[in-house]
KOLPAKE-834881 format. One record per residue (C-alpha): x, y, z; residue in one letter. Coordinates in nm, 4 decimals. Example, Ala and Ser with C-alpha at 12.3 -4.5 7.8 and 13.67 -1.06 7.14 Angstrom:
<rs>
{X = 1.2300&Y = -0.4500&Z = 0.7800&r = A} .
{X = 1.3670&Y = -0.1060&Z = 0.7140&r = S} .
</rs>
This chain:
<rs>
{X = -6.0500&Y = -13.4577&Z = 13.4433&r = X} .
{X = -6.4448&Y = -13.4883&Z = 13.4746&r = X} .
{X = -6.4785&Y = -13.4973&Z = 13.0529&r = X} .
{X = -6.2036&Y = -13.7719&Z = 13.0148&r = X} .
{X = -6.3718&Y = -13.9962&Z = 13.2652&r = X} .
{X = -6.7279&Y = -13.9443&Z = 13.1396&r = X} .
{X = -6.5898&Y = -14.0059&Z = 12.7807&r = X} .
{X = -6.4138&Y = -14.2596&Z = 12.9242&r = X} .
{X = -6.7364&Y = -14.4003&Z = 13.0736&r = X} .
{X = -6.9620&Y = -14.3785&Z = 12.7566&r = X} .
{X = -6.6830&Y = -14.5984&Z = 12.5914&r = X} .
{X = -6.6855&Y = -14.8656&Z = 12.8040&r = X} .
{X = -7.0583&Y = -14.8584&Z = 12.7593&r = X} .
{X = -7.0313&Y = -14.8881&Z = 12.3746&r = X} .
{X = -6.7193&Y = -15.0810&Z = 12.3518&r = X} .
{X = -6.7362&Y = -15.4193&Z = 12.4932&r = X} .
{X = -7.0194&Y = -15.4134&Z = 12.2611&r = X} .
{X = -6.8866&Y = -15.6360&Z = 12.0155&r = X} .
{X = -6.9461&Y = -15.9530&Z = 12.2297&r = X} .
{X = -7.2939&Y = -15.8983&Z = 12.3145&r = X} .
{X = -7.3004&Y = -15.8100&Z = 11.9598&r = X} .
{X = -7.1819&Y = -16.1680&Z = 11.8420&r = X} .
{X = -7.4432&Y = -16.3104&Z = 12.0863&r = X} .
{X = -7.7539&Y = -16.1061&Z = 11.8849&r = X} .
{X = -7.7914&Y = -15.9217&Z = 12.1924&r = X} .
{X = -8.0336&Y = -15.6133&Z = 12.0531&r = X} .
{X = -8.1782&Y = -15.4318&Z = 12.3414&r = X} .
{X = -8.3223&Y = -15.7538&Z = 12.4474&r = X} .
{X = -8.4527&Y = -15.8336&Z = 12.1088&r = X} .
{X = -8.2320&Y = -16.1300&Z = 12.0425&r = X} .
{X = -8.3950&Y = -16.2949&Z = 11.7609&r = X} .
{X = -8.4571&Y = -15.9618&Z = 11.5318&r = X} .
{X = -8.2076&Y = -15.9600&Z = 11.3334&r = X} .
{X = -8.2256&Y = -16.2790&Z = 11.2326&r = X} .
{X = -8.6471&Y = -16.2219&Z = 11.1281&r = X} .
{X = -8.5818&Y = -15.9123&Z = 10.9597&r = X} .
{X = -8.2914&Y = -16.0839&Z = 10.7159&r = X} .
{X = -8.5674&Y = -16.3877&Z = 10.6348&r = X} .
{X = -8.8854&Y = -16.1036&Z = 10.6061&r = X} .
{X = -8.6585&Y = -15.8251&Z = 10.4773&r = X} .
{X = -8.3851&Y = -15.9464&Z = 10.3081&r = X} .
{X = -8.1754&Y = -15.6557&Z = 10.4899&r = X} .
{X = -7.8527&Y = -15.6319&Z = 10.6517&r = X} .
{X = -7.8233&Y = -15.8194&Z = 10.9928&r = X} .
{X = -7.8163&Y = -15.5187&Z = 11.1695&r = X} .
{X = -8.2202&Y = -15.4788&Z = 11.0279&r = X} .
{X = -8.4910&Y = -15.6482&Z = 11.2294&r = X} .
{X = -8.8627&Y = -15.6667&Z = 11.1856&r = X} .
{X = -9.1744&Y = -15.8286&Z = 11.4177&r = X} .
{X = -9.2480&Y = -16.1909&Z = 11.3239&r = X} .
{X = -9.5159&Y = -16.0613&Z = 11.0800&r = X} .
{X = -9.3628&Y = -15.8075&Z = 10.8943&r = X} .
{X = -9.5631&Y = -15.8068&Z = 10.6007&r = X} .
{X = -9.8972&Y = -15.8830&Z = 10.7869&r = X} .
{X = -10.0726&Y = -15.9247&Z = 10.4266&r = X} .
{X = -10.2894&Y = -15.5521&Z = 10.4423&r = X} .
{X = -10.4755&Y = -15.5526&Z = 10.1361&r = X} .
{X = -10.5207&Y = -15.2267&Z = 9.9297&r = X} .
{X = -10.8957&Y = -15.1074&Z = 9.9253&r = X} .
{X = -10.9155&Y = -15.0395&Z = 9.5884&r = X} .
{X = -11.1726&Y = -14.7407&Z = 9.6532&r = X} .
{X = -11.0021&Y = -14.6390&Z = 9.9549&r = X} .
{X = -10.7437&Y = -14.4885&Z = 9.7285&r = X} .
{X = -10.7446&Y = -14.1373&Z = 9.5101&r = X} .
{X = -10.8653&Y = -14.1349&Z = 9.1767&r = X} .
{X = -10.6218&Y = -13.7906&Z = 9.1113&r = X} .
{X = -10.5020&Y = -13.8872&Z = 8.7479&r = X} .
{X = -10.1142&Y = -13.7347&Z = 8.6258&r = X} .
{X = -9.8611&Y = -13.8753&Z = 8.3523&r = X} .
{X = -9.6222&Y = -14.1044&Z = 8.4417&r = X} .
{X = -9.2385&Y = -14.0095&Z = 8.4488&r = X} .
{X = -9.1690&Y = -14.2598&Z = 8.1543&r = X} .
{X = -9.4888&Y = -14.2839&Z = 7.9405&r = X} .
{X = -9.6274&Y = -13.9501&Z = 7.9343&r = X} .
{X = -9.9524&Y = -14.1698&Z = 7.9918&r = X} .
{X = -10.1965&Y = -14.0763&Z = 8.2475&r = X} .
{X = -10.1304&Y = -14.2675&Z = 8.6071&r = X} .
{X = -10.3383&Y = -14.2823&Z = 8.9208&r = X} .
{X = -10.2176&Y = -14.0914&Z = 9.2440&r = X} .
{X = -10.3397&Y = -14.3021&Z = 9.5404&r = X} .
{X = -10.0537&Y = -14.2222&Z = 9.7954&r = X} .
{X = -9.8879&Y = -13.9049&Z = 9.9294&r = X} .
{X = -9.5282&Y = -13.9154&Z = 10.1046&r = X} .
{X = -9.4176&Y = -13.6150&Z = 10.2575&r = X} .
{X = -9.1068&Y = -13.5052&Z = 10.3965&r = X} .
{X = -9.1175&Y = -13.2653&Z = 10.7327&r = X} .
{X = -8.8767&Y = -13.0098&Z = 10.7635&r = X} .
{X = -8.7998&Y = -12.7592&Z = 10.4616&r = X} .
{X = -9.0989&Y = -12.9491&Z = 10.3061&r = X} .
{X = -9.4184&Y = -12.8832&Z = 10.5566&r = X} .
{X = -9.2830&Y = -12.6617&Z = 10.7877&r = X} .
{X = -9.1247&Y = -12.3311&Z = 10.7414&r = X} .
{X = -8.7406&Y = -12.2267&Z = 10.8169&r = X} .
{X = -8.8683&Y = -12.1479&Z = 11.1458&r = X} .
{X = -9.0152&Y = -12.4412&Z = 11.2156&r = X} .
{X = -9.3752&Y = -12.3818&Z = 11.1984&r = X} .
{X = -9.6224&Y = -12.6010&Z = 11.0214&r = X} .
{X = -9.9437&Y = -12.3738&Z = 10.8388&r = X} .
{X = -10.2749&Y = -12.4712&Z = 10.8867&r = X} .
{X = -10.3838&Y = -12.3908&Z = 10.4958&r = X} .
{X = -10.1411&Y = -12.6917&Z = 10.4813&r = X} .
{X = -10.3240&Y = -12.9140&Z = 10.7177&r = X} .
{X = -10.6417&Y = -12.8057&Z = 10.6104&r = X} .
{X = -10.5089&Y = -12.9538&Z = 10.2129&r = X} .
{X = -10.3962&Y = -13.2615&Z = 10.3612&r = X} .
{X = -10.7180&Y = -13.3176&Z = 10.4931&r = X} .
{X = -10.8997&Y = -13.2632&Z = 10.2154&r = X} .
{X = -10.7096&Y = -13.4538&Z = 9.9930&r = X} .
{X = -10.7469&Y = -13.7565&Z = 10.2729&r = X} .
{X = -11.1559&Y = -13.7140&Z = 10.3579&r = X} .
{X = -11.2681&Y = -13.5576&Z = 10.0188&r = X} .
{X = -10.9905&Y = -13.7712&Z = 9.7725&r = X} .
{X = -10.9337&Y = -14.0697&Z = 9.9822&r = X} .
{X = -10.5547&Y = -14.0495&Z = 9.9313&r = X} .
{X = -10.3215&Y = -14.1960&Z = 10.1254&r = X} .
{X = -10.1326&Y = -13.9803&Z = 10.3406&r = X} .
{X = -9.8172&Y = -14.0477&Z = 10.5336&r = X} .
{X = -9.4782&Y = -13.8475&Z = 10.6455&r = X} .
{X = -9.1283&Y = -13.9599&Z = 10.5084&r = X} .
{X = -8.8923&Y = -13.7966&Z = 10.7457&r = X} .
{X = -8.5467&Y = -13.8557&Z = 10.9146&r = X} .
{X = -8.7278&Y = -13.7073&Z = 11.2081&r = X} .
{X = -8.8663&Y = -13.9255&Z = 11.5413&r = X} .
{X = -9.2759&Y = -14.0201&Z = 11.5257&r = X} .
{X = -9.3047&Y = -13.8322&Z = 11.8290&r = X} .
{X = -9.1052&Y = -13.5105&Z = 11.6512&r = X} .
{X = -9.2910&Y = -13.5169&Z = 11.3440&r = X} .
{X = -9.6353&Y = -13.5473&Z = 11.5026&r = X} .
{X = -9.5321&Y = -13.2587&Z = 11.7534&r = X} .
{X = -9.4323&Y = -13.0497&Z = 11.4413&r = X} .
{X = -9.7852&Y = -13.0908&Z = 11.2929&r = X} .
{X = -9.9911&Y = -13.0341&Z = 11.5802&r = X} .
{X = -10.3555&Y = -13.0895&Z = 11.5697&r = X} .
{X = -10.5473&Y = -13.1080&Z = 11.3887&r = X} .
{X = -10.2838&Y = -13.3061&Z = 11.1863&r = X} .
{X = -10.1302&Y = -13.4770&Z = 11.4512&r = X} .
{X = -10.4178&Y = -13.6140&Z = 11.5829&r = X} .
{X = -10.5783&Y = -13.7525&Z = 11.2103&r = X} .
{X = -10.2666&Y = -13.9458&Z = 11.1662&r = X} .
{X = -10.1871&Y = -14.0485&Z = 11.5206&r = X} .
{X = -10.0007&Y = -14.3450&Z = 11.6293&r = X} .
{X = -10.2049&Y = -14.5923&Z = 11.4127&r = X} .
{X = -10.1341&Y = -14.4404&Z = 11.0757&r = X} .
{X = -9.8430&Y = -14.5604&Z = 10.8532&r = X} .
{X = -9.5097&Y = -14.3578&Z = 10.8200&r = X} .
{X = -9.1668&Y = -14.3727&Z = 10.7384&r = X} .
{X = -8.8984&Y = -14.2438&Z = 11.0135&r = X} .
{X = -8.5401&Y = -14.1822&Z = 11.1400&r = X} .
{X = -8.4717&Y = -14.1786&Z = 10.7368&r = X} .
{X = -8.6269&Y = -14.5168&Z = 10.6472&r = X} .
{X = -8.5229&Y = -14.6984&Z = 10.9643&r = X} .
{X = -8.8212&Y = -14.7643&Z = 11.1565&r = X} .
{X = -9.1548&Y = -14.8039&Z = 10.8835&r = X} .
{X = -9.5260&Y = -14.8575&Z = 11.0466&r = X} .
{X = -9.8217&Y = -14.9878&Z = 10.8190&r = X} .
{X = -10.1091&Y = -14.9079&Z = 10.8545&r = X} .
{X = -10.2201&Y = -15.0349&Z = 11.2181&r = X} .
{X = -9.9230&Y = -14.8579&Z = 11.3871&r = X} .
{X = -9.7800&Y = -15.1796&Z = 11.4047&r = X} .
{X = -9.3643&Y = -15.1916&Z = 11.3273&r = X} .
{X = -9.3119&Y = -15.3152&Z = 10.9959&r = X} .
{X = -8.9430&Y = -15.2729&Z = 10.9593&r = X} .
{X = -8.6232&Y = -15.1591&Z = 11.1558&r = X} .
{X = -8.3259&Y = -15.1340&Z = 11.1069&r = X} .
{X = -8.0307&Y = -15.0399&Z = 11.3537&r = X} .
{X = -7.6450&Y = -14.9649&Z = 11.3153&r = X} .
{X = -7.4222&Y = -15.1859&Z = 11.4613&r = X} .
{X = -7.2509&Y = -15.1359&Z = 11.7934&r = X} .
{X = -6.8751&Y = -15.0980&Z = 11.6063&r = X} .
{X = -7.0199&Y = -14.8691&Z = 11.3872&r = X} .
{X = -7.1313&Y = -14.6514&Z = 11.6990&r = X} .
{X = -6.8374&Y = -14.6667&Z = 11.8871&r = X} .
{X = -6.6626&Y = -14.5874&Z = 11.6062&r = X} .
{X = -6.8864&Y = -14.2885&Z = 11.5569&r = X} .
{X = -6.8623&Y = -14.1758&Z = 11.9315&r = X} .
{X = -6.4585&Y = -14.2144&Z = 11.9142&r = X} .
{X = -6.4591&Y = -14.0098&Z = 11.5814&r = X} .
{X = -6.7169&Y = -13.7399&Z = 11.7726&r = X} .
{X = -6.4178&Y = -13.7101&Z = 12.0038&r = X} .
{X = -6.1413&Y = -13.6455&Z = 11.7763&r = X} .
{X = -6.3612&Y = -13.3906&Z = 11.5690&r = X} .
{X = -6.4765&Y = -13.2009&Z = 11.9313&r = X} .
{X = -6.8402&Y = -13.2186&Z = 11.7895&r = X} .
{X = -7.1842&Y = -13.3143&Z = 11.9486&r = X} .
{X = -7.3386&Y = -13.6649&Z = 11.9129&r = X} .
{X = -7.6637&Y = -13.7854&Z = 11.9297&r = X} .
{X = -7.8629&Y = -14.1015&Z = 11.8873&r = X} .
{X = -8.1858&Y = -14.1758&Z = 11.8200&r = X} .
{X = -8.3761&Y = -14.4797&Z = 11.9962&r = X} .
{X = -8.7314&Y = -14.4505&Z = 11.7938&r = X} .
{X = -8.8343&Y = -14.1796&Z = 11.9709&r = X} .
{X = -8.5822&Y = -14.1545&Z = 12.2610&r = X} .
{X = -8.2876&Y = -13.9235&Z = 12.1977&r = X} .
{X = -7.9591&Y = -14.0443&Z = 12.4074&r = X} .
{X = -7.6638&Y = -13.8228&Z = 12.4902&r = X} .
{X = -7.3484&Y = -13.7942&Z = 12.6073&r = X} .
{X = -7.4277&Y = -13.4262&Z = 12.8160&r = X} .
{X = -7.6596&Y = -13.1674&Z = 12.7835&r = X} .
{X = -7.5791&Y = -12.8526&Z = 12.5980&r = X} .
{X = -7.7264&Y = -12.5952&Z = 12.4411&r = X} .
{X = -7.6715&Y = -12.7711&Z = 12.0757&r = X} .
{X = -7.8508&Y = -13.0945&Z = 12.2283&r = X} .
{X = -8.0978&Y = -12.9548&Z = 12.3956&r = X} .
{X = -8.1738&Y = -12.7321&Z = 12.0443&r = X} .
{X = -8.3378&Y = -12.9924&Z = 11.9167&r = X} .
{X = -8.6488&Y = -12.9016&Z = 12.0856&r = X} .
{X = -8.7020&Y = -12.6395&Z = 11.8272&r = X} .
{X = -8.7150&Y = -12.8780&Z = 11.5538&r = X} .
{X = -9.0017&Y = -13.0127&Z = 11.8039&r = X} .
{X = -8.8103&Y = -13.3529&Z = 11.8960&r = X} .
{X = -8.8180&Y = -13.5035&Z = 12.2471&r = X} .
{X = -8.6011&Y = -13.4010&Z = 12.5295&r = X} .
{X = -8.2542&Y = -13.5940&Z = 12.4506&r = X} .
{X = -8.1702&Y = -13.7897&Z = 12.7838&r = X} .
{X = -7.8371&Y = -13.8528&Z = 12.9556&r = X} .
{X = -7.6851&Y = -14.2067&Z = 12.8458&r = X} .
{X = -7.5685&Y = -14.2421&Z = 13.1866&r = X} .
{X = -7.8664&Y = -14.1964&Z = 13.3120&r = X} .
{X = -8.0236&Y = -14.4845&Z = 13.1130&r = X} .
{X = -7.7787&Y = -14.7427&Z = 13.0981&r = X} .
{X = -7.9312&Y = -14.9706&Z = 13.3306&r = X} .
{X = -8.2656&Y = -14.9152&Z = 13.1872&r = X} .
{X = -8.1231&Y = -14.9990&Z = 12.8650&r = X} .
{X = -7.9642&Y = -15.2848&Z = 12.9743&r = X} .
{X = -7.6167&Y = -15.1978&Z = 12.9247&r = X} .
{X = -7.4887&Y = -15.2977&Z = 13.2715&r = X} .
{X = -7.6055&Y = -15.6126&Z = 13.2038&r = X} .
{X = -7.3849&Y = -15.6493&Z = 12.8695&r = X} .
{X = -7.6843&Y = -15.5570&Z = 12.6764&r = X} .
{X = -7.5360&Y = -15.3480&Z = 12.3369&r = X} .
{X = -7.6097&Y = -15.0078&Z = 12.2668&r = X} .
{X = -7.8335&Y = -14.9955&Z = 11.9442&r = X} .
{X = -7.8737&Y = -14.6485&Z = 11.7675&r = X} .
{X = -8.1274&Y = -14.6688&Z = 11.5173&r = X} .
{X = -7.8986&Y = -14.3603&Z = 11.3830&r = X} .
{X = -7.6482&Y = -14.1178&Z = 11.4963&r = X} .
{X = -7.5946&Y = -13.7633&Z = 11.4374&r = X} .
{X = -7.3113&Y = -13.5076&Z = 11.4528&r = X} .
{X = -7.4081&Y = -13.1608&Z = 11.4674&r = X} .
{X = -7.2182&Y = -12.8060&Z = 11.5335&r = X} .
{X = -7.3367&Y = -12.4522&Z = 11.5418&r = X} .
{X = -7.1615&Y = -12.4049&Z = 11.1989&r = X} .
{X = -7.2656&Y = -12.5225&Z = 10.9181&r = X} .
{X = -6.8813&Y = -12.4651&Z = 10.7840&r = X} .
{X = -6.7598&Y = -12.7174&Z = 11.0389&r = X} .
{X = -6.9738&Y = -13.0375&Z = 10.9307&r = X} .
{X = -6.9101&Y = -12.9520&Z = 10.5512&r = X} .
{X = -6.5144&Y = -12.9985&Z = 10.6738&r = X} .
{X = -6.5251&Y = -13.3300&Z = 10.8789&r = X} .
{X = -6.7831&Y = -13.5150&Z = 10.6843&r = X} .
{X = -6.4484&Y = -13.6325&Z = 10.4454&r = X} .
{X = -6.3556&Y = -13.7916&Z = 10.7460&r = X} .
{X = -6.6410&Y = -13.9619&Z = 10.8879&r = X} .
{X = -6.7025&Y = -14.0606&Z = 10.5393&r = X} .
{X = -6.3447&Y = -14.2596&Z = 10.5572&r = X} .
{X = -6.3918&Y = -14.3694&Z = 10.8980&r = X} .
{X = -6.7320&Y = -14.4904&Z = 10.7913&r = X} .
{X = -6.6366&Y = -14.7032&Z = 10.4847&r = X} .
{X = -6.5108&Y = -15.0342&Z = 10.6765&r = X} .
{X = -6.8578&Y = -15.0146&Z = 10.8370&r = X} .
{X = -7.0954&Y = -14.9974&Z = 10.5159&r = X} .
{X = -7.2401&Y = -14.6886&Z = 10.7121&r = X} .
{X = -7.4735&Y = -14.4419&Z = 10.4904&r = X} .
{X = -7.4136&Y = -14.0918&Z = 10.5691&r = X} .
{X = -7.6508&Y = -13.8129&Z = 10.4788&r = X} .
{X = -7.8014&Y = -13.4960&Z = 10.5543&r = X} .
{X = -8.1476&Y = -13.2952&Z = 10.5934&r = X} .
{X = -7.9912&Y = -13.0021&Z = 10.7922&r = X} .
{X = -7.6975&Y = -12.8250&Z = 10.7333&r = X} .
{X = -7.5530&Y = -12.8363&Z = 11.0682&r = X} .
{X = -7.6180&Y = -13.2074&Z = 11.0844&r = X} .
{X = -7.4367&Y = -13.4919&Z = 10.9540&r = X} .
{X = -7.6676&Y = -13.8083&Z = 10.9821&r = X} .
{X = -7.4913&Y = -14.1769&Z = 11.0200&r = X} .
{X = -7.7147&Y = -14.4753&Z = 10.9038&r = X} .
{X = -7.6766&Y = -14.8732&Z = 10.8901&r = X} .
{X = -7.5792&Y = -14.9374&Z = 10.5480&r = X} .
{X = -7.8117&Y = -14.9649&Z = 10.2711&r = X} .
{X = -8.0304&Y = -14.7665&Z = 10.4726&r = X} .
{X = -8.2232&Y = -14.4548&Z = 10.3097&r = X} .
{X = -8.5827&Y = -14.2710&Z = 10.3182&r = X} .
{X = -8.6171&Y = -14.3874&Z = 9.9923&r = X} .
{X = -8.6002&Y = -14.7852&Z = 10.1065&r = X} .
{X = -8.8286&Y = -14.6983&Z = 10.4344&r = X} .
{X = -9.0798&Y = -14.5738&Z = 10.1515&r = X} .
{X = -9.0637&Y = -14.8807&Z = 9.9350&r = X} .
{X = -9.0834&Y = -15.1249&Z = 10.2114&r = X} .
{X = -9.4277&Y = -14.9062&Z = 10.3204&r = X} .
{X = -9.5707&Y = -14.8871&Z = 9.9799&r = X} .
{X = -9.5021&Y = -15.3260&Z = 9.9595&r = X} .
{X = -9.6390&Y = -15.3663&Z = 10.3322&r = X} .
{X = -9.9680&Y = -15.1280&Z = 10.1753&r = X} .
{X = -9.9694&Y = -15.3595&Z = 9.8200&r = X} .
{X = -9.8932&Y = -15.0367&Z = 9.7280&r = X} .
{X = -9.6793&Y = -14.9351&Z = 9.3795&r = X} .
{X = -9.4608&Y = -14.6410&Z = 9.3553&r = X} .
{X = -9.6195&Y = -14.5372&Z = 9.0011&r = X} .
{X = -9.9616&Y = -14.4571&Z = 9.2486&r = X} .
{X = -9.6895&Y = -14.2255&Z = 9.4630&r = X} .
{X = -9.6719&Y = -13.8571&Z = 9.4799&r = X} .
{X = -9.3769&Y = -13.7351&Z = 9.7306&r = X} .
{X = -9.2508&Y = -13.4341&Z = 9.8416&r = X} .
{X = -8.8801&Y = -13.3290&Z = 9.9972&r = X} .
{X = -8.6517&Y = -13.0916&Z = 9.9881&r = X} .
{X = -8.2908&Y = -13.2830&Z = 10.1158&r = X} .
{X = -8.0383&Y = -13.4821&Z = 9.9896&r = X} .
{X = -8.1985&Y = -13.7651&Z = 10.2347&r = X} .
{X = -8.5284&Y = -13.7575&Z = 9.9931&r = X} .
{X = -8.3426&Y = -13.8008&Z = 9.6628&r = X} .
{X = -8.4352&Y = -14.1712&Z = 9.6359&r = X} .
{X = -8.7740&Y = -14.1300&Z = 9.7488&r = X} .
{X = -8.8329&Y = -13.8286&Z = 9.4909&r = X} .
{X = -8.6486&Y = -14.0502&Z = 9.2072&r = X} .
{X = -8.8400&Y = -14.3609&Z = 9.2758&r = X} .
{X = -9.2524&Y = -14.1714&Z = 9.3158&r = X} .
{X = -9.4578&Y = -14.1492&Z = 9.0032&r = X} .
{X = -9.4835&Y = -13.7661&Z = 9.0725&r = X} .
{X = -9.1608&Y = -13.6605&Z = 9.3024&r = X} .
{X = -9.1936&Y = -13.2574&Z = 9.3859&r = X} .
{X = -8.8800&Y = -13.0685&Z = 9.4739&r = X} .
{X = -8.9286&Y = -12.7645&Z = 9.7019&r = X} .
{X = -8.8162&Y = -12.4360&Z = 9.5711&r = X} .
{X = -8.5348&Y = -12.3871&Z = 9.8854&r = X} .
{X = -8.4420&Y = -12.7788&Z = 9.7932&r = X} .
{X = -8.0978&Y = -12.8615&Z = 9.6976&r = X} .
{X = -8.0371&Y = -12.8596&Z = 9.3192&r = X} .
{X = -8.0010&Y = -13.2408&Z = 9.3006&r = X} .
{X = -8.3033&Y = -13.3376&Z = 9.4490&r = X} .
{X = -8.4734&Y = -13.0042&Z = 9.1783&r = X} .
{X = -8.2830&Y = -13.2404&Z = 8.8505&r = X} .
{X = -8.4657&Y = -13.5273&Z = 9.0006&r = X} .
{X = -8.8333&Y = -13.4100&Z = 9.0201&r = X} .
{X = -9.1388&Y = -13.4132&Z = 8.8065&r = X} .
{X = -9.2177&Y = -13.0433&Z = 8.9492&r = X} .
{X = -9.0430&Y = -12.7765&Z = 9.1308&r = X} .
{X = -9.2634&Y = -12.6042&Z = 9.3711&r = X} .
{X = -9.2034&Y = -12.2727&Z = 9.5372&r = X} .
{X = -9.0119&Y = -12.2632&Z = 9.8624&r = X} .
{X = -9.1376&Y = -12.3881&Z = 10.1712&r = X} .
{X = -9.2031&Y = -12.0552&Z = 10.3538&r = X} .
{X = -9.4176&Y = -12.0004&Z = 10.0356&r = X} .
{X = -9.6194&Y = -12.2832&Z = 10.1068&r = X} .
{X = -9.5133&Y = -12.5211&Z = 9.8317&r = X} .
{X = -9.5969&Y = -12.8401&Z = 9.9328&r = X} .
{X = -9.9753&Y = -12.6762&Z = 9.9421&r = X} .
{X = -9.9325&Y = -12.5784&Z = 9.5713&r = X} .
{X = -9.8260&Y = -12.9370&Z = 9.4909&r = X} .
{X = -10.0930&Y = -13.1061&Z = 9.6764&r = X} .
{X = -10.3098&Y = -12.8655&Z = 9.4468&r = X} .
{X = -10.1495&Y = -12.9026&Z = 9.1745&r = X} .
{X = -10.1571&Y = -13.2979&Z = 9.1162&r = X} .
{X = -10.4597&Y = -13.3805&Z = 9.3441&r = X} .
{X = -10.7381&Y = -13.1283&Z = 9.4200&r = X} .
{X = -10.7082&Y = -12.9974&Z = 9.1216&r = X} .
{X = -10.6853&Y = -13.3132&Z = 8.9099&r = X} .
{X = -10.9298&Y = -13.4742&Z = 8.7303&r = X} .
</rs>
């Protein structure tokens, strides 16, 4: 019927993959992978612009002087940087992002000279739209950030600093796994989201304030896929109305994942995210705070998700929000109360307004 051959369509676009793939074929970026292994020392499915590490020096009074005691020591250790994570960390369970936050960030930026910048498995373009202005427009395209769960980093011009992107077995393995299960896929493209159809679970994503996911056979030509060009997810994503359902299959995807190195995680519970191996929030963050000369005893970071475990674990000060899993709460200097109590404002006071 109409299904089978538009399934069997989207295969053929992912599945002669594997010789384009041998060729470094890369959405016309044939030479990336090969840059990001010498600037990155990643996996060769991780590529980076020629200067990845474009030598930004740290302004050492550009920086917070917000004094707290490190995890090991006890001693007292200079908070210079801020990560934060998006949703069930700055915005509420219903998606909405309050302006007594903003108006903390912003102080903490223009009156504390920290260094602010958003850690989050969501899209540039869906994070910024969650924050609205006047948020959205401090930070901006020119401001560093960590995205799509450490897979695309910018420093602090805007510029790409590192990305990373799963390999075209791994997403045709995804897509034919997607099929078995009878759940929804979708993959993210920086700040394009592709698509098999539309449906009312795709086009949900809206609420969580990403971009309008496209058709992929609508864009194949664009994306050069006609042209032998291979598909390149910077991640995937398998979602279902029930929670219930994702918490069943992930076994699965976990098993069909392991010959891949894939990384699976989630932020949502509906969600199952599939990443290149080695990939994480926490590594996006690290790269960042090298790029910025930058180290992670001068962090403070904020989450609430099993995806922000490392990048909790590896900040001087890691906060764990109140509606946070339990893991990420054994992992963190401070639990703050939940995010529809505004907890990421009480860190922010906590260990930098009200720091000396």
């Amino acid at each position: 019927g109409t299904e089978e051959a538009e399934r069997v369509g989207i295969m053929y676009a992912v599945g002669f993959v594997s010789a384009a793939s041998a060729s470094g074929h890369r959405l016309g970026l044939r030479d990336a992978a090969s840059a990001a292994r010498a600037v990155c020392g990643s996996s060769r499915n991780a590529r980076a612009p020629g200067r990845a590490h474009d030598g930004v020096r740290r302004r050492g009074s550009s920086f917070a002087c917000a004094a707290t005691e490190s995890k090991e020591t006890g001693t007292a250790r200079t908070i210079r940087a801020l990560a934060s994570d998006v949703d069930g960390t700055l915005l509420s369970t219903s998606h909405n992002f309050d302006p007594k936050i903003a108006e903390l960030i912003l102080e903490a930026v223009d009156e504390h000279e920290i260094l602010f910048f958003l850690a989050t498995g969501k899209s540039r373009l869906g994070a910024l739209n969650s924050l609205g202005p006047p948020l959205s427009t401090k930070l901006g395209n020119k401001s560093p950030g960590v995205f799509l769960q450490g897979l695309i980093v910018y420093g602090r011009g805007g510029q790409i600093v590192y990305e990373s992107t799963l390999a075209a077995e791994t997403i045709a393995a995804i897509i034919e796994q997607a099929h078995e299960e009878n759940v929804t896929w979708i993959g993210y493209l920086g700040d394009r989201l592709i698509v098999e159809r539309h449906t009312p679970l795709t086009d949900s994503v809206k609420i969580q304030h990403e971009p309008q996911p496209e058709l992929l056979s609508e864009v194949m030509a664009e994306l050069g896929l006609e042209k032998g060009e291979a598909l390149a997810f910077n991640k995937m994503l398998v979602c279902n109305e029930d929670p219930d359902v994702i918490a069943d299959l992930r076994p699965r995807f976990e098993q069909k994942m392991e010959p891949f190195g894939a990384v699976l995680t989630q932020a949502i519970p509906n969600q199952l995210e599939i990443l290149p191996p080695g990939a994480s929030k926490g590594d996006g963050v690290r790269r960042l705070l090298e790029h910025l000369e930058l180290d992670a005893s001068e962090l403070m970071a904020i989450g609430d998700a099993e995806n922000d475990l490392e990048m909790l674990s590896l900040a001087n000060v890691g906060v764990a929000m109140g509606n946070g899993k339990e893991s990420v709460k054994e992992v963190a200097t401070w639990v703050a109360p939940t995010n529809n109590e505004l907890g990421a404002a009480a860190a922010i006071r906590k260990f930098i307004l009200d720091s000396k």
